[in-house]
C-alpha positions as CSV (number, residue, x, y, z in Angstrom):
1,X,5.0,35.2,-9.9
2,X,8.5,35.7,-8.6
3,X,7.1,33.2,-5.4
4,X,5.9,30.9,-7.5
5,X,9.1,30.3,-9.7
6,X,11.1,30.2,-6.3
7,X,8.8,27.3,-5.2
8,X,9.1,25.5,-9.0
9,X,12.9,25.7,-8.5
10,X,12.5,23.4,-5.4
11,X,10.5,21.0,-7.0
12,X,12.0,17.3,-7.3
13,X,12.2,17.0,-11.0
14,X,14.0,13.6,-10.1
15,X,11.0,11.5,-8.4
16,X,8.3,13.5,-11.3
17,X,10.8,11.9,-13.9
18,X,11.2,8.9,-12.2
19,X,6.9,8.7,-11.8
20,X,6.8,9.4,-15.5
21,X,9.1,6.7,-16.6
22,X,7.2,4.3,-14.6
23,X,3.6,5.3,-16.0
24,X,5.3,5.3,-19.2
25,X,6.8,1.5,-18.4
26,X,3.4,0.6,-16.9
27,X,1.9,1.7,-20.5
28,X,3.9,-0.5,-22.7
29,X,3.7,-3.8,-20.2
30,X,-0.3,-3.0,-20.0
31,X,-0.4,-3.4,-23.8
32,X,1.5,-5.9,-24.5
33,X,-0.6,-8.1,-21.4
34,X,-3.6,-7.5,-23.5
35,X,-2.5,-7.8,-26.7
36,X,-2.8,-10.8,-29.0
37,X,-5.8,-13.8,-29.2
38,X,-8.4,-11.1,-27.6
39,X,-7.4,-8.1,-29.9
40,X,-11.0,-6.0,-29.4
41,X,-10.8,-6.5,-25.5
42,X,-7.2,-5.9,-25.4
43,X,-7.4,-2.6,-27.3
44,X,-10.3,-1.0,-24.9
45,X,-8.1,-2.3,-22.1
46,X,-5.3,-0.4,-22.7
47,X,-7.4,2.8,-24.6
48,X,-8.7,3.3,-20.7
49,X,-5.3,3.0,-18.8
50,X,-4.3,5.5,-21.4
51,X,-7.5,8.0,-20.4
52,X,-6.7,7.1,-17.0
53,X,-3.1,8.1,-16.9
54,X,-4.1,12.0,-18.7
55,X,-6.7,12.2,-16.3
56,X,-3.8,10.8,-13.5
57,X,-1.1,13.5,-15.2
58,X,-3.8,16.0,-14.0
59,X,-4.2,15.2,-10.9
60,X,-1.0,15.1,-10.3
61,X,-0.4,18.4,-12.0
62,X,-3.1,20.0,-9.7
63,X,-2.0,18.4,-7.0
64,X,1.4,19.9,-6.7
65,X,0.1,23.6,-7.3
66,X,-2.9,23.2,-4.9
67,X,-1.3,25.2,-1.8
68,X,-0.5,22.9,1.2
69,X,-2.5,24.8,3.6
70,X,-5.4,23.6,1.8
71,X,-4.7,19.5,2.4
72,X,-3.8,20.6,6.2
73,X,-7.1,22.7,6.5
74,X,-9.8,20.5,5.0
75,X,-7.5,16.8,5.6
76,X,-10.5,15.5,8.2
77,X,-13.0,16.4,5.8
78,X,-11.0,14.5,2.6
79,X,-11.3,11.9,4.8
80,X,-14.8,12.1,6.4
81,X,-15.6,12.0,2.4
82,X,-13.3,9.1,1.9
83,X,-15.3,7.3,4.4
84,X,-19.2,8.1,3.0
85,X,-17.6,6.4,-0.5
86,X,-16.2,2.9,1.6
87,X,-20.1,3.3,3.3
88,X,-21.6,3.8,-0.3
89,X,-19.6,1.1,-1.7
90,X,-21.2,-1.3,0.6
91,X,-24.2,-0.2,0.0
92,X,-24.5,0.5,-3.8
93,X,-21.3,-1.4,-4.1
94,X,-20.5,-3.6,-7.8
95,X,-18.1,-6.5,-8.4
96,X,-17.5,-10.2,-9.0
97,X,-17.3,-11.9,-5.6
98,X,-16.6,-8.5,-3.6
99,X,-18.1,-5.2,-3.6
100,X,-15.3,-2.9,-4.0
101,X,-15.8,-0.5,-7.0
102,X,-18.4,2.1,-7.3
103,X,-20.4,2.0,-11.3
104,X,-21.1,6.0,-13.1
105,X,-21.8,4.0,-15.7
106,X,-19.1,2.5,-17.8
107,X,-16.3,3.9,-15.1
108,X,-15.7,2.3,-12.4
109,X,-13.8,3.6,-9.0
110,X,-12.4,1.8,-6.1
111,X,-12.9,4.0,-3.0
112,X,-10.6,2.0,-0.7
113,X,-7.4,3.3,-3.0
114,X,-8.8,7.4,-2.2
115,X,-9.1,6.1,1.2
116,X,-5.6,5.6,1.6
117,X,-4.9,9.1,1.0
118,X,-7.5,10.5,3.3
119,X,-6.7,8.5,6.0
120,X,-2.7,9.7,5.3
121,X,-4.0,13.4,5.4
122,X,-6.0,12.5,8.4
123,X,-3.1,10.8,10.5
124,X,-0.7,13.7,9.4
125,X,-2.8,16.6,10.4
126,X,-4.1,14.7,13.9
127,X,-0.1,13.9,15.0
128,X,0.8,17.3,13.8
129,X,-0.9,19.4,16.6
130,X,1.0,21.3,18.5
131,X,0.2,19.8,22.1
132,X,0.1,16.1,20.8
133,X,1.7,13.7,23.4
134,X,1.8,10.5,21.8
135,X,2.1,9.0,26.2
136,X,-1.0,9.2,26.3
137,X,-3.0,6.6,25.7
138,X,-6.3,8.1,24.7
139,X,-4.2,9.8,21.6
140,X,-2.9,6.6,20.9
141,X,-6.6,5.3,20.3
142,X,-7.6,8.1,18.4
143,X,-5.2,7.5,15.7
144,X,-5.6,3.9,15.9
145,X,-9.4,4.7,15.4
146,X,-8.4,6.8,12.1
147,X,-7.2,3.8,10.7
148,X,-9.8,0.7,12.3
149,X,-12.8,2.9,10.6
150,X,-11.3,2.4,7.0
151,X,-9.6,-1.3,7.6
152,X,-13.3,-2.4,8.9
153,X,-15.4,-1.3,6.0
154,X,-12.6,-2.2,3.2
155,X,-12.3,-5.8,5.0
156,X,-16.5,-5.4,4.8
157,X,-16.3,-5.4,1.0
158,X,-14.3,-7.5,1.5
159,X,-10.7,-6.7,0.7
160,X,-8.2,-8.1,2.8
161,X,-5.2,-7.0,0.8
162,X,-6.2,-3.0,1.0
163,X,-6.5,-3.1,4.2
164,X,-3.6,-4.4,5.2
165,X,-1.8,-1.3,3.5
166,X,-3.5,0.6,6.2
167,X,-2.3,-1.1,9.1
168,X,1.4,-0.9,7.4
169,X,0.8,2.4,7.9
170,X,-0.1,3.6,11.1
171,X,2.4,2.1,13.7
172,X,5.5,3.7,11.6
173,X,3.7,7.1,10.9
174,X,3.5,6.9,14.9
175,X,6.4,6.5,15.5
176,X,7.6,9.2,13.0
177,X,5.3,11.6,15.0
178,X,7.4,11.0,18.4
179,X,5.7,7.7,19.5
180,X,8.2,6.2,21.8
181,X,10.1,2.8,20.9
182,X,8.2,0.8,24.2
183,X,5.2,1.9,23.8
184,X,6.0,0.6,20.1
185,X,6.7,-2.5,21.2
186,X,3.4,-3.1,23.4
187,X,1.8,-2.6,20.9
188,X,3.4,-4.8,18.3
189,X,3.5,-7.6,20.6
190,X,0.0,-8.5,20.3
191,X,1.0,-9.4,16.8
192,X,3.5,-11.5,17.6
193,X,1.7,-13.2,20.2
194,X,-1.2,-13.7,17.4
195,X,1.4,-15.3,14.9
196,X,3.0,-17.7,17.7
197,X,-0.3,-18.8,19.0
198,X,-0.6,-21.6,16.0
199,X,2.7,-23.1,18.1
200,X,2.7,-24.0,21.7
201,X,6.5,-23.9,22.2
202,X,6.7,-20.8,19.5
203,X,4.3,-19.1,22.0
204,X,6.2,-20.1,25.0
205,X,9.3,-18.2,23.6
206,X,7.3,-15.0,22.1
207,X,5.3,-14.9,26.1
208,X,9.0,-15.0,27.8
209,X,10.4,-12.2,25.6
210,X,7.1,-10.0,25.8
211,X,7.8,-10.5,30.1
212,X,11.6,-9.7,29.9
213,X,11.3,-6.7,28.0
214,X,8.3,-5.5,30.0
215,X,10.8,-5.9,33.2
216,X,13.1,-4.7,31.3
217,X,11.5,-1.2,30.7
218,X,10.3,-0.6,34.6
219,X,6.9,1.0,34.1
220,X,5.3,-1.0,37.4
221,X,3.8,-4.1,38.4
222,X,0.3,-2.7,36.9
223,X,1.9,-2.3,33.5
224,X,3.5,-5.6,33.1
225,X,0.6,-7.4,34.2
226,X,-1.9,-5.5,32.2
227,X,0.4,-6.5,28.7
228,X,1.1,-10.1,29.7
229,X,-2.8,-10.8,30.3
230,X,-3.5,-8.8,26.9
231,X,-1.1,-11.1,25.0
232,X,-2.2,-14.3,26.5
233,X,-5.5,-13.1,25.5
234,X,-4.8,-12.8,22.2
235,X,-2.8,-15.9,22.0
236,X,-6.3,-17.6,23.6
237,X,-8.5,-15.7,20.8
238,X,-6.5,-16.9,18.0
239,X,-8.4,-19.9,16.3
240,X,-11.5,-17.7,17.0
241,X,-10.0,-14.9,15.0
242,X,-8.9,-17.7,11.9
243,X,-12.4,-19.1,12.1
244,X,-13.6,-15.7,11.1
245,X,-11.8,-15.5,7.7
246,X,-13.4,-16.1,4.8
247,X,-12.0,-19.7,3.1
248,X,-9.9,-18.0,0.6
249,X,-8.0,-16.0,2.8
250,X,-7.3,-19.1,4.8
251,X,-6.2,-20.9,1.8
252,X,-4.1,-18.1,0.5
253,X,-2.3,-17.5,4.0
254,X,-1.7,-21.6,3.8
255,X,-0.4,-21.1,0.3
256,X,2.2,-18.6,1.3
257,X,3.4,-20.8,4.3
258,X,3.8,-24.0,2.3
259,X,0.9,-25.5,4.1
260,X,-1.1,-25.9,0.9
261,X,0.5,-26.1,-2.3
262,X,-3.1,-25.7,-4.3
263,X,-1.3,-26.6,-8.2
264,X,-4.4,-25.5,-10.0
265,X,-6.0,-22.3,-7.5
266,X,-3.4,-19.5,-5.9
267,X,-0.3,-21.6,-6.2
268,X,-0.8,-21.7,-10.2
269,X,-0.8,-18.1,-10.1
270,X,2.6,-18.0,-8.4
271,X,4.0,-20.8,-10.1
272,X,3.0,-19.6,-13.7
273,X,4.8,-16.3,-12.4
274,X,8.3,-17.7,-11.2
275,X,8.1,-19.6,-14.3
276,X,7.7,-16.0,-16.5
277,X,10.2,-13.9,-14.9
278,X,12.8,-16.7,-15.1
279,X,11.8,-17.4,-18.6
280,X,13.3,-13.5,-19.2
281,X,16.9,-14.3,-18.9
282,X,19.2,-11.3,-18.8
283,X,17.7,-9.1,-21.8
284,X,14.3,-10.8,-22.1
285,X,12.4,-11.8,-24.9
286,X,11.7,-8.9,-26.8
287,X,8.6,-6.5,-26.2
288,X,5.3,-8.5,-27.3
289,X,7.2,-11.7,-27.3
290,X,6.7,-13.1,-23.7
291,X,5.3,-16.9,-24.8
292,X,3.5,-17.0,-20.7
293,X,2.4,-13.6,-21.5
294,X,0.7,-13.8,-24.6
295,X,-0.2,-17.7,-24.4
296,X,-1.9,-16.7,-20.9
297,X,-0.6,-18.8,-19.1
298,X,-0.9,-16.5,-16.5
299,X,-3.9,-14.7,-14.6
300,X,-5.0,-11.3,-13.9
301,X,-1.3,-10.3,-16.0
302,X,-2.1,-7.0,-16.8
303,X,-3.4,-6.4,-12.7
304,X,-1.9,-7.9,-9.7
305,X,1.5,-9.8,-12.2
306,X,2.2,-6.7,-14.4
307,X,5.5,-7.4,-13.2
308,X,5.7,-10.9,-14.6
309,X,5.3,-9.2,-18.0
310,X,8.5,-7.1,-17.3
311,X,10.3,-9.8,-16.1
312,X,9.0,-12.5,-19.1
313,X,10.1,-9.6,-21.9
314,X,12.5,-7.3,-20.7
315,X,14.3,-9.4,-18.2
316,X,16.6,-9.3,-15.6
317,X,18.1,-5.5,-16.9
318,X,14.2,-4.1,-17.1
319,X,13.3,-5.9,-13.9
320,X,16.5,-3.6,-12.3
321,X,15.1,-0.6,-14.0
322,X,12.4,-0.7,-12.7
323,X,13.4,-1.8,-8.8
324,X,16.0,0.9,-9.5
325,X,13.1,3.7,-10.4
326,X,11.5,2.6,-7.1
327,X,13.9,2.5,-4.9
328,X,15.1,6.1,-6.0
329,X,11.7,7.4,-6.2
330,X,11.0,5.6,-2.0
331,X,15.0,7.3,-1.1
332,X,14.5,10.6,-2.3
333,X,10.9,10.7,-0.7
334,X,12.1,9.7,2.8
335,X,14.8,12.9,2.1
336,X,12.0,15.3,1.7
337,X,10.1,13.8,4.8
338,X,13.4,14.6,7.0
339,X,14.3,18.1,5.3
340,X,11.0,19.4,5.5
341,X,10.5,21.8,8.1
342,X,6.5,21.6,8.5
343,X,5.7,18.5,10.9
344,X,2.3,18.0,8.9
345,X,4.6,18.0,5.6
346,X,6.8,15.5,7.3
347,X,4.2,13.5,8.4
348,X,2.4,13.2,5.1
349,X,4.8,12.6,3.2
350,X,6.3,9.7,5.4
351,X,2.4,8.0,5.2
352,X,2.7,8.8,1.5
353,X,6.3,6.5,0.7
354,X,5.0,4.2,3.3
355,X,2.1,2.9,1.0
356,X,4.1,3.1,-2.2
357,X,6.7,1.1,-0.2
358,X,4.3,-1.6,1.3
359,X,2.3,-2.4,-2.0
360,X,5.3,-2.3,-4.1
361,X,7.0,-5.1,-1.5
362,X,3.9,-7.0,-1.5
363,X,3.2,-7.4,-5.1
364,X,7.0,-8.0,-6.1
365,X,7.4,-10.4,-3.3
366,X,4.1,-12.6,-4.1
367,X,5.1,-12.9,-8.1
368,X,8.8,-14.5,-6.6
369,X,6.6,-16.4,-3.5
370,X,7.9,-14.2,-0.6
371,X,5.3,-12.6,0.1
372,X,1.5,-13.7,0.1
373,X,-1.2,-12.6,-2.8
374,X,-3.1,-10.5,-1.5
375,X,-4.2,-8.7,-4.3
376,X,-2.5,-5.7,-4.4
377,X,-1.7,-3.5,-7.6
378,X,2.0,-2.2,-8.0
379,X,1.8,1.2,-8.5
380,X,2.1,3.1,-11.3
381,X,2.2,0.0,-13.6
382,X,-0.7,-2.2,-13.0
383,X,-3.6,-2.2,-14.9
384,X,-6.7,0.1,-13.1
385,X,-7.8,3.8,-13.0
386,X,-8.3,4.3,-9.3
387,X,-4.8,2.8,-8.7
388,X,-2.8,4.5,-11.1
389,X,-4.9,8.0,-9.8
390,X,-4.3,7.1,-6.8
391,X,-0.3,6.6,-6.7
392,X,-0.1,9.5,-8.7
393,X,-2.2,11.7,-6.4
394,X,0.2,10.4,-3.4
395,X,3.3,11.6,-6.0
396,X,1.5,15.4,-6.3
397,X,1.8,15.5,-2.7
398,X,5.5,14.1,-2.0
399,X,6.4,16.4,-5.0
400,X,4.1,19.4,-3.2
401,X,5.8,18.8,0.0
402,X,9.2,19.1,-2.0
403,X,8.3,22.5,-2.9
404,X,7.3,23.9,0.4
405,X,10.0,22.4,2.1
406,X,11.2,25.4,3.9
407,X,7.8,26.6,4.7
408,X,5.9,26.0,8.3
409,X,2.2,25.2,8.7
């Protein structure tokens, strides 16, 4: 008992308050998105976030108390499990345009947001090993093969917003696990070379700075060749690569560069969202008085624009709120993953802020047109059960971590 009030005494109180106030925020903006000309649908909309978020505050609760040995010894098998539901949801899979929820009857689950976490638990416990040595290549490929198994069968469903989270994640959790900065590099330069490819001269510049650094780091003739040929590959393979997305995904990546301004399709959605957080002022309208809100104006407001709703009725002082919960809840996250003196902790918890961190970027930055829609929930507030269990599930762990933090594994 005595142990057990030691560890509670370690706990972040902070980032739990900090998730609470956000659920709670979440709550209110998820009603008021629903409420109005479509009473009846609005009302079982919000009843099920509410379900969600007890079942979420237990999961969370058992998440903490679970012992972290048990996340380090069965993490491959969370996420061999992870994987058979991303199978099974191709197979058995439900949704409008894109299998990517799994039906027990009136509940629905998305298996790519669980797969997030076992592929975190996975990476963690993999880099962790004692006799790890990130120069290696072949360990390098494992890891990256962690992460390709998930991206391909989300991207199967397809979901090309999910799995980009996952590929967010796995060069920076790398890197946290001792992966050097030029061996970070090679691998980010096929990237780059990808993105320059659509220019001749912007390809030019990215092929000289690839060769410099490459001569720069004095690895052998074998080594520079081997990377420039890769990236002239890629650069070759791009307009094979864009032929192979699906016309949506072109059109939303056209979008977001200004190549396509699409009024009444994606750029409506972005436009009708500029034109509701604007509309907020300082002090907003007034809870359940957002006119884009409740005219709806704007699309899929209680999911992917939740934010739009804050903006529209709280304005610019709830809109800092909430950036202000974040930002405290991503700072004193990446505090426990540098205090913590268990690698696995560290590791975990690092891959844990990351994909807080990525999908809260992502879905701020597309409602205010940096950033592309991709489809991504923002955490803790958008409307949808696996989400919300999700990001709370990823808090029990960060929160876990912050109790153990002077343990080893």
């Amino acid at each position: 008992m005595f142990y057990e009030n030691n560890l509670m005494r370690h706990l972040d109180k902070g980032i739990l308050l900090s998730v609470f106030v956000i659920t709670v925020c979440g709550l209110f903006a998820i009603y008021s998105a629903t409420h109005g000309s479509e009473a009846q649908i609005g009302h079982v909309t919000f009843k099920k976030q509410l379900i969600w978020t007890a079942i979420g505050i237990v999961a969370l609760a058992a998440t903490i108390m679970t012992p972290i040995r048990f996340f380090h010894k069965y993490a491959f098998g969370i996420y061999g499990f992870s994987m058979v539901l991303l199978i099974l949801v191709l197979l058995v899979g439900t949704g409008s345009g894109a299998k990517r929820w799994i039906s027990f009857g009136s509940v629905w689950i998305q298996p790519a947001e669980f797969a997030k976490i076992g592929t975190v638990l996975a990476l963690a416990k993999y880099l962790s090993h004692d006799n790890r040595n990130l120069e290696d290549a072949r360990e390098i490929i494992v890891a990256f093969g962690l992460v390709l198994l998930p991206v391909v069968l989300i991207i199967r469903q397809p979901d090309l917003g999910s799995g980009l989270v996952f590929w967010a994640l796995v060069l920076p959790v790398l890197h946290w696990g001792g992966l050097s900065p030029i061996i970070m590099f090679i691998l980010v330069a096929p990237l780059v070379s990808l993105i320059c490819a659509f220019n001749y001269y912007s390809f030019l510049i990215a092929m000289i700075v690839i060769s410099l650094v490459l001569i720069l780091s004095r690895r052998g003739m074998v080594f520079f060749l081997t990377n420039v040929i890769l990236n002239i590959g890629v650069g070759i393979a791009t307009p094979f690569m864009w032929n192979l997305l699906k016309q949506y995904q072109k059109k939303r990546i056209l979008t977001f560069l200004g190549l396509n301004t699409d009024p009444q399709g994606l750029g409506y959605q972005v436009i009708q969202s500029k034109v509701a957080i604007g509309s907020g002022g300082f002090l907003g309208k007034g809870f359940l008085q957002g006119t884009q809100t409740h005219l709806r104006f704007l699309p899929e407001q209680h999911t992917d624009f939740i934010f739009c709703v804050i903006g529209e009725e709280f304005g610019f002082i709830g809109v800092m709120v909430i950036l202000a919960l974040f930002l405290y809840l991503i700072l004193k996250s990446l505090n426990i993953a540098v205090s913590v003196k268990s690698k696995f902790l560290s590791l975990l918890v690092f891959g844990g802020l990351l994909i807080l961190l990525f999908q809260i970027t992502v879905n701020i930055g597309m409602t205010v047109k940096i950033m592309p829609v991709t489809g991504l929930p923002l955490p803790f507030l958008s409307y949808g059960g696996s989400s919300l269990l999700s990001s709370l599930i990823i808090s029990g762990l960060i929160l876990n971590a912050s109790r153990r933090r002077f343990e080893y594994i």
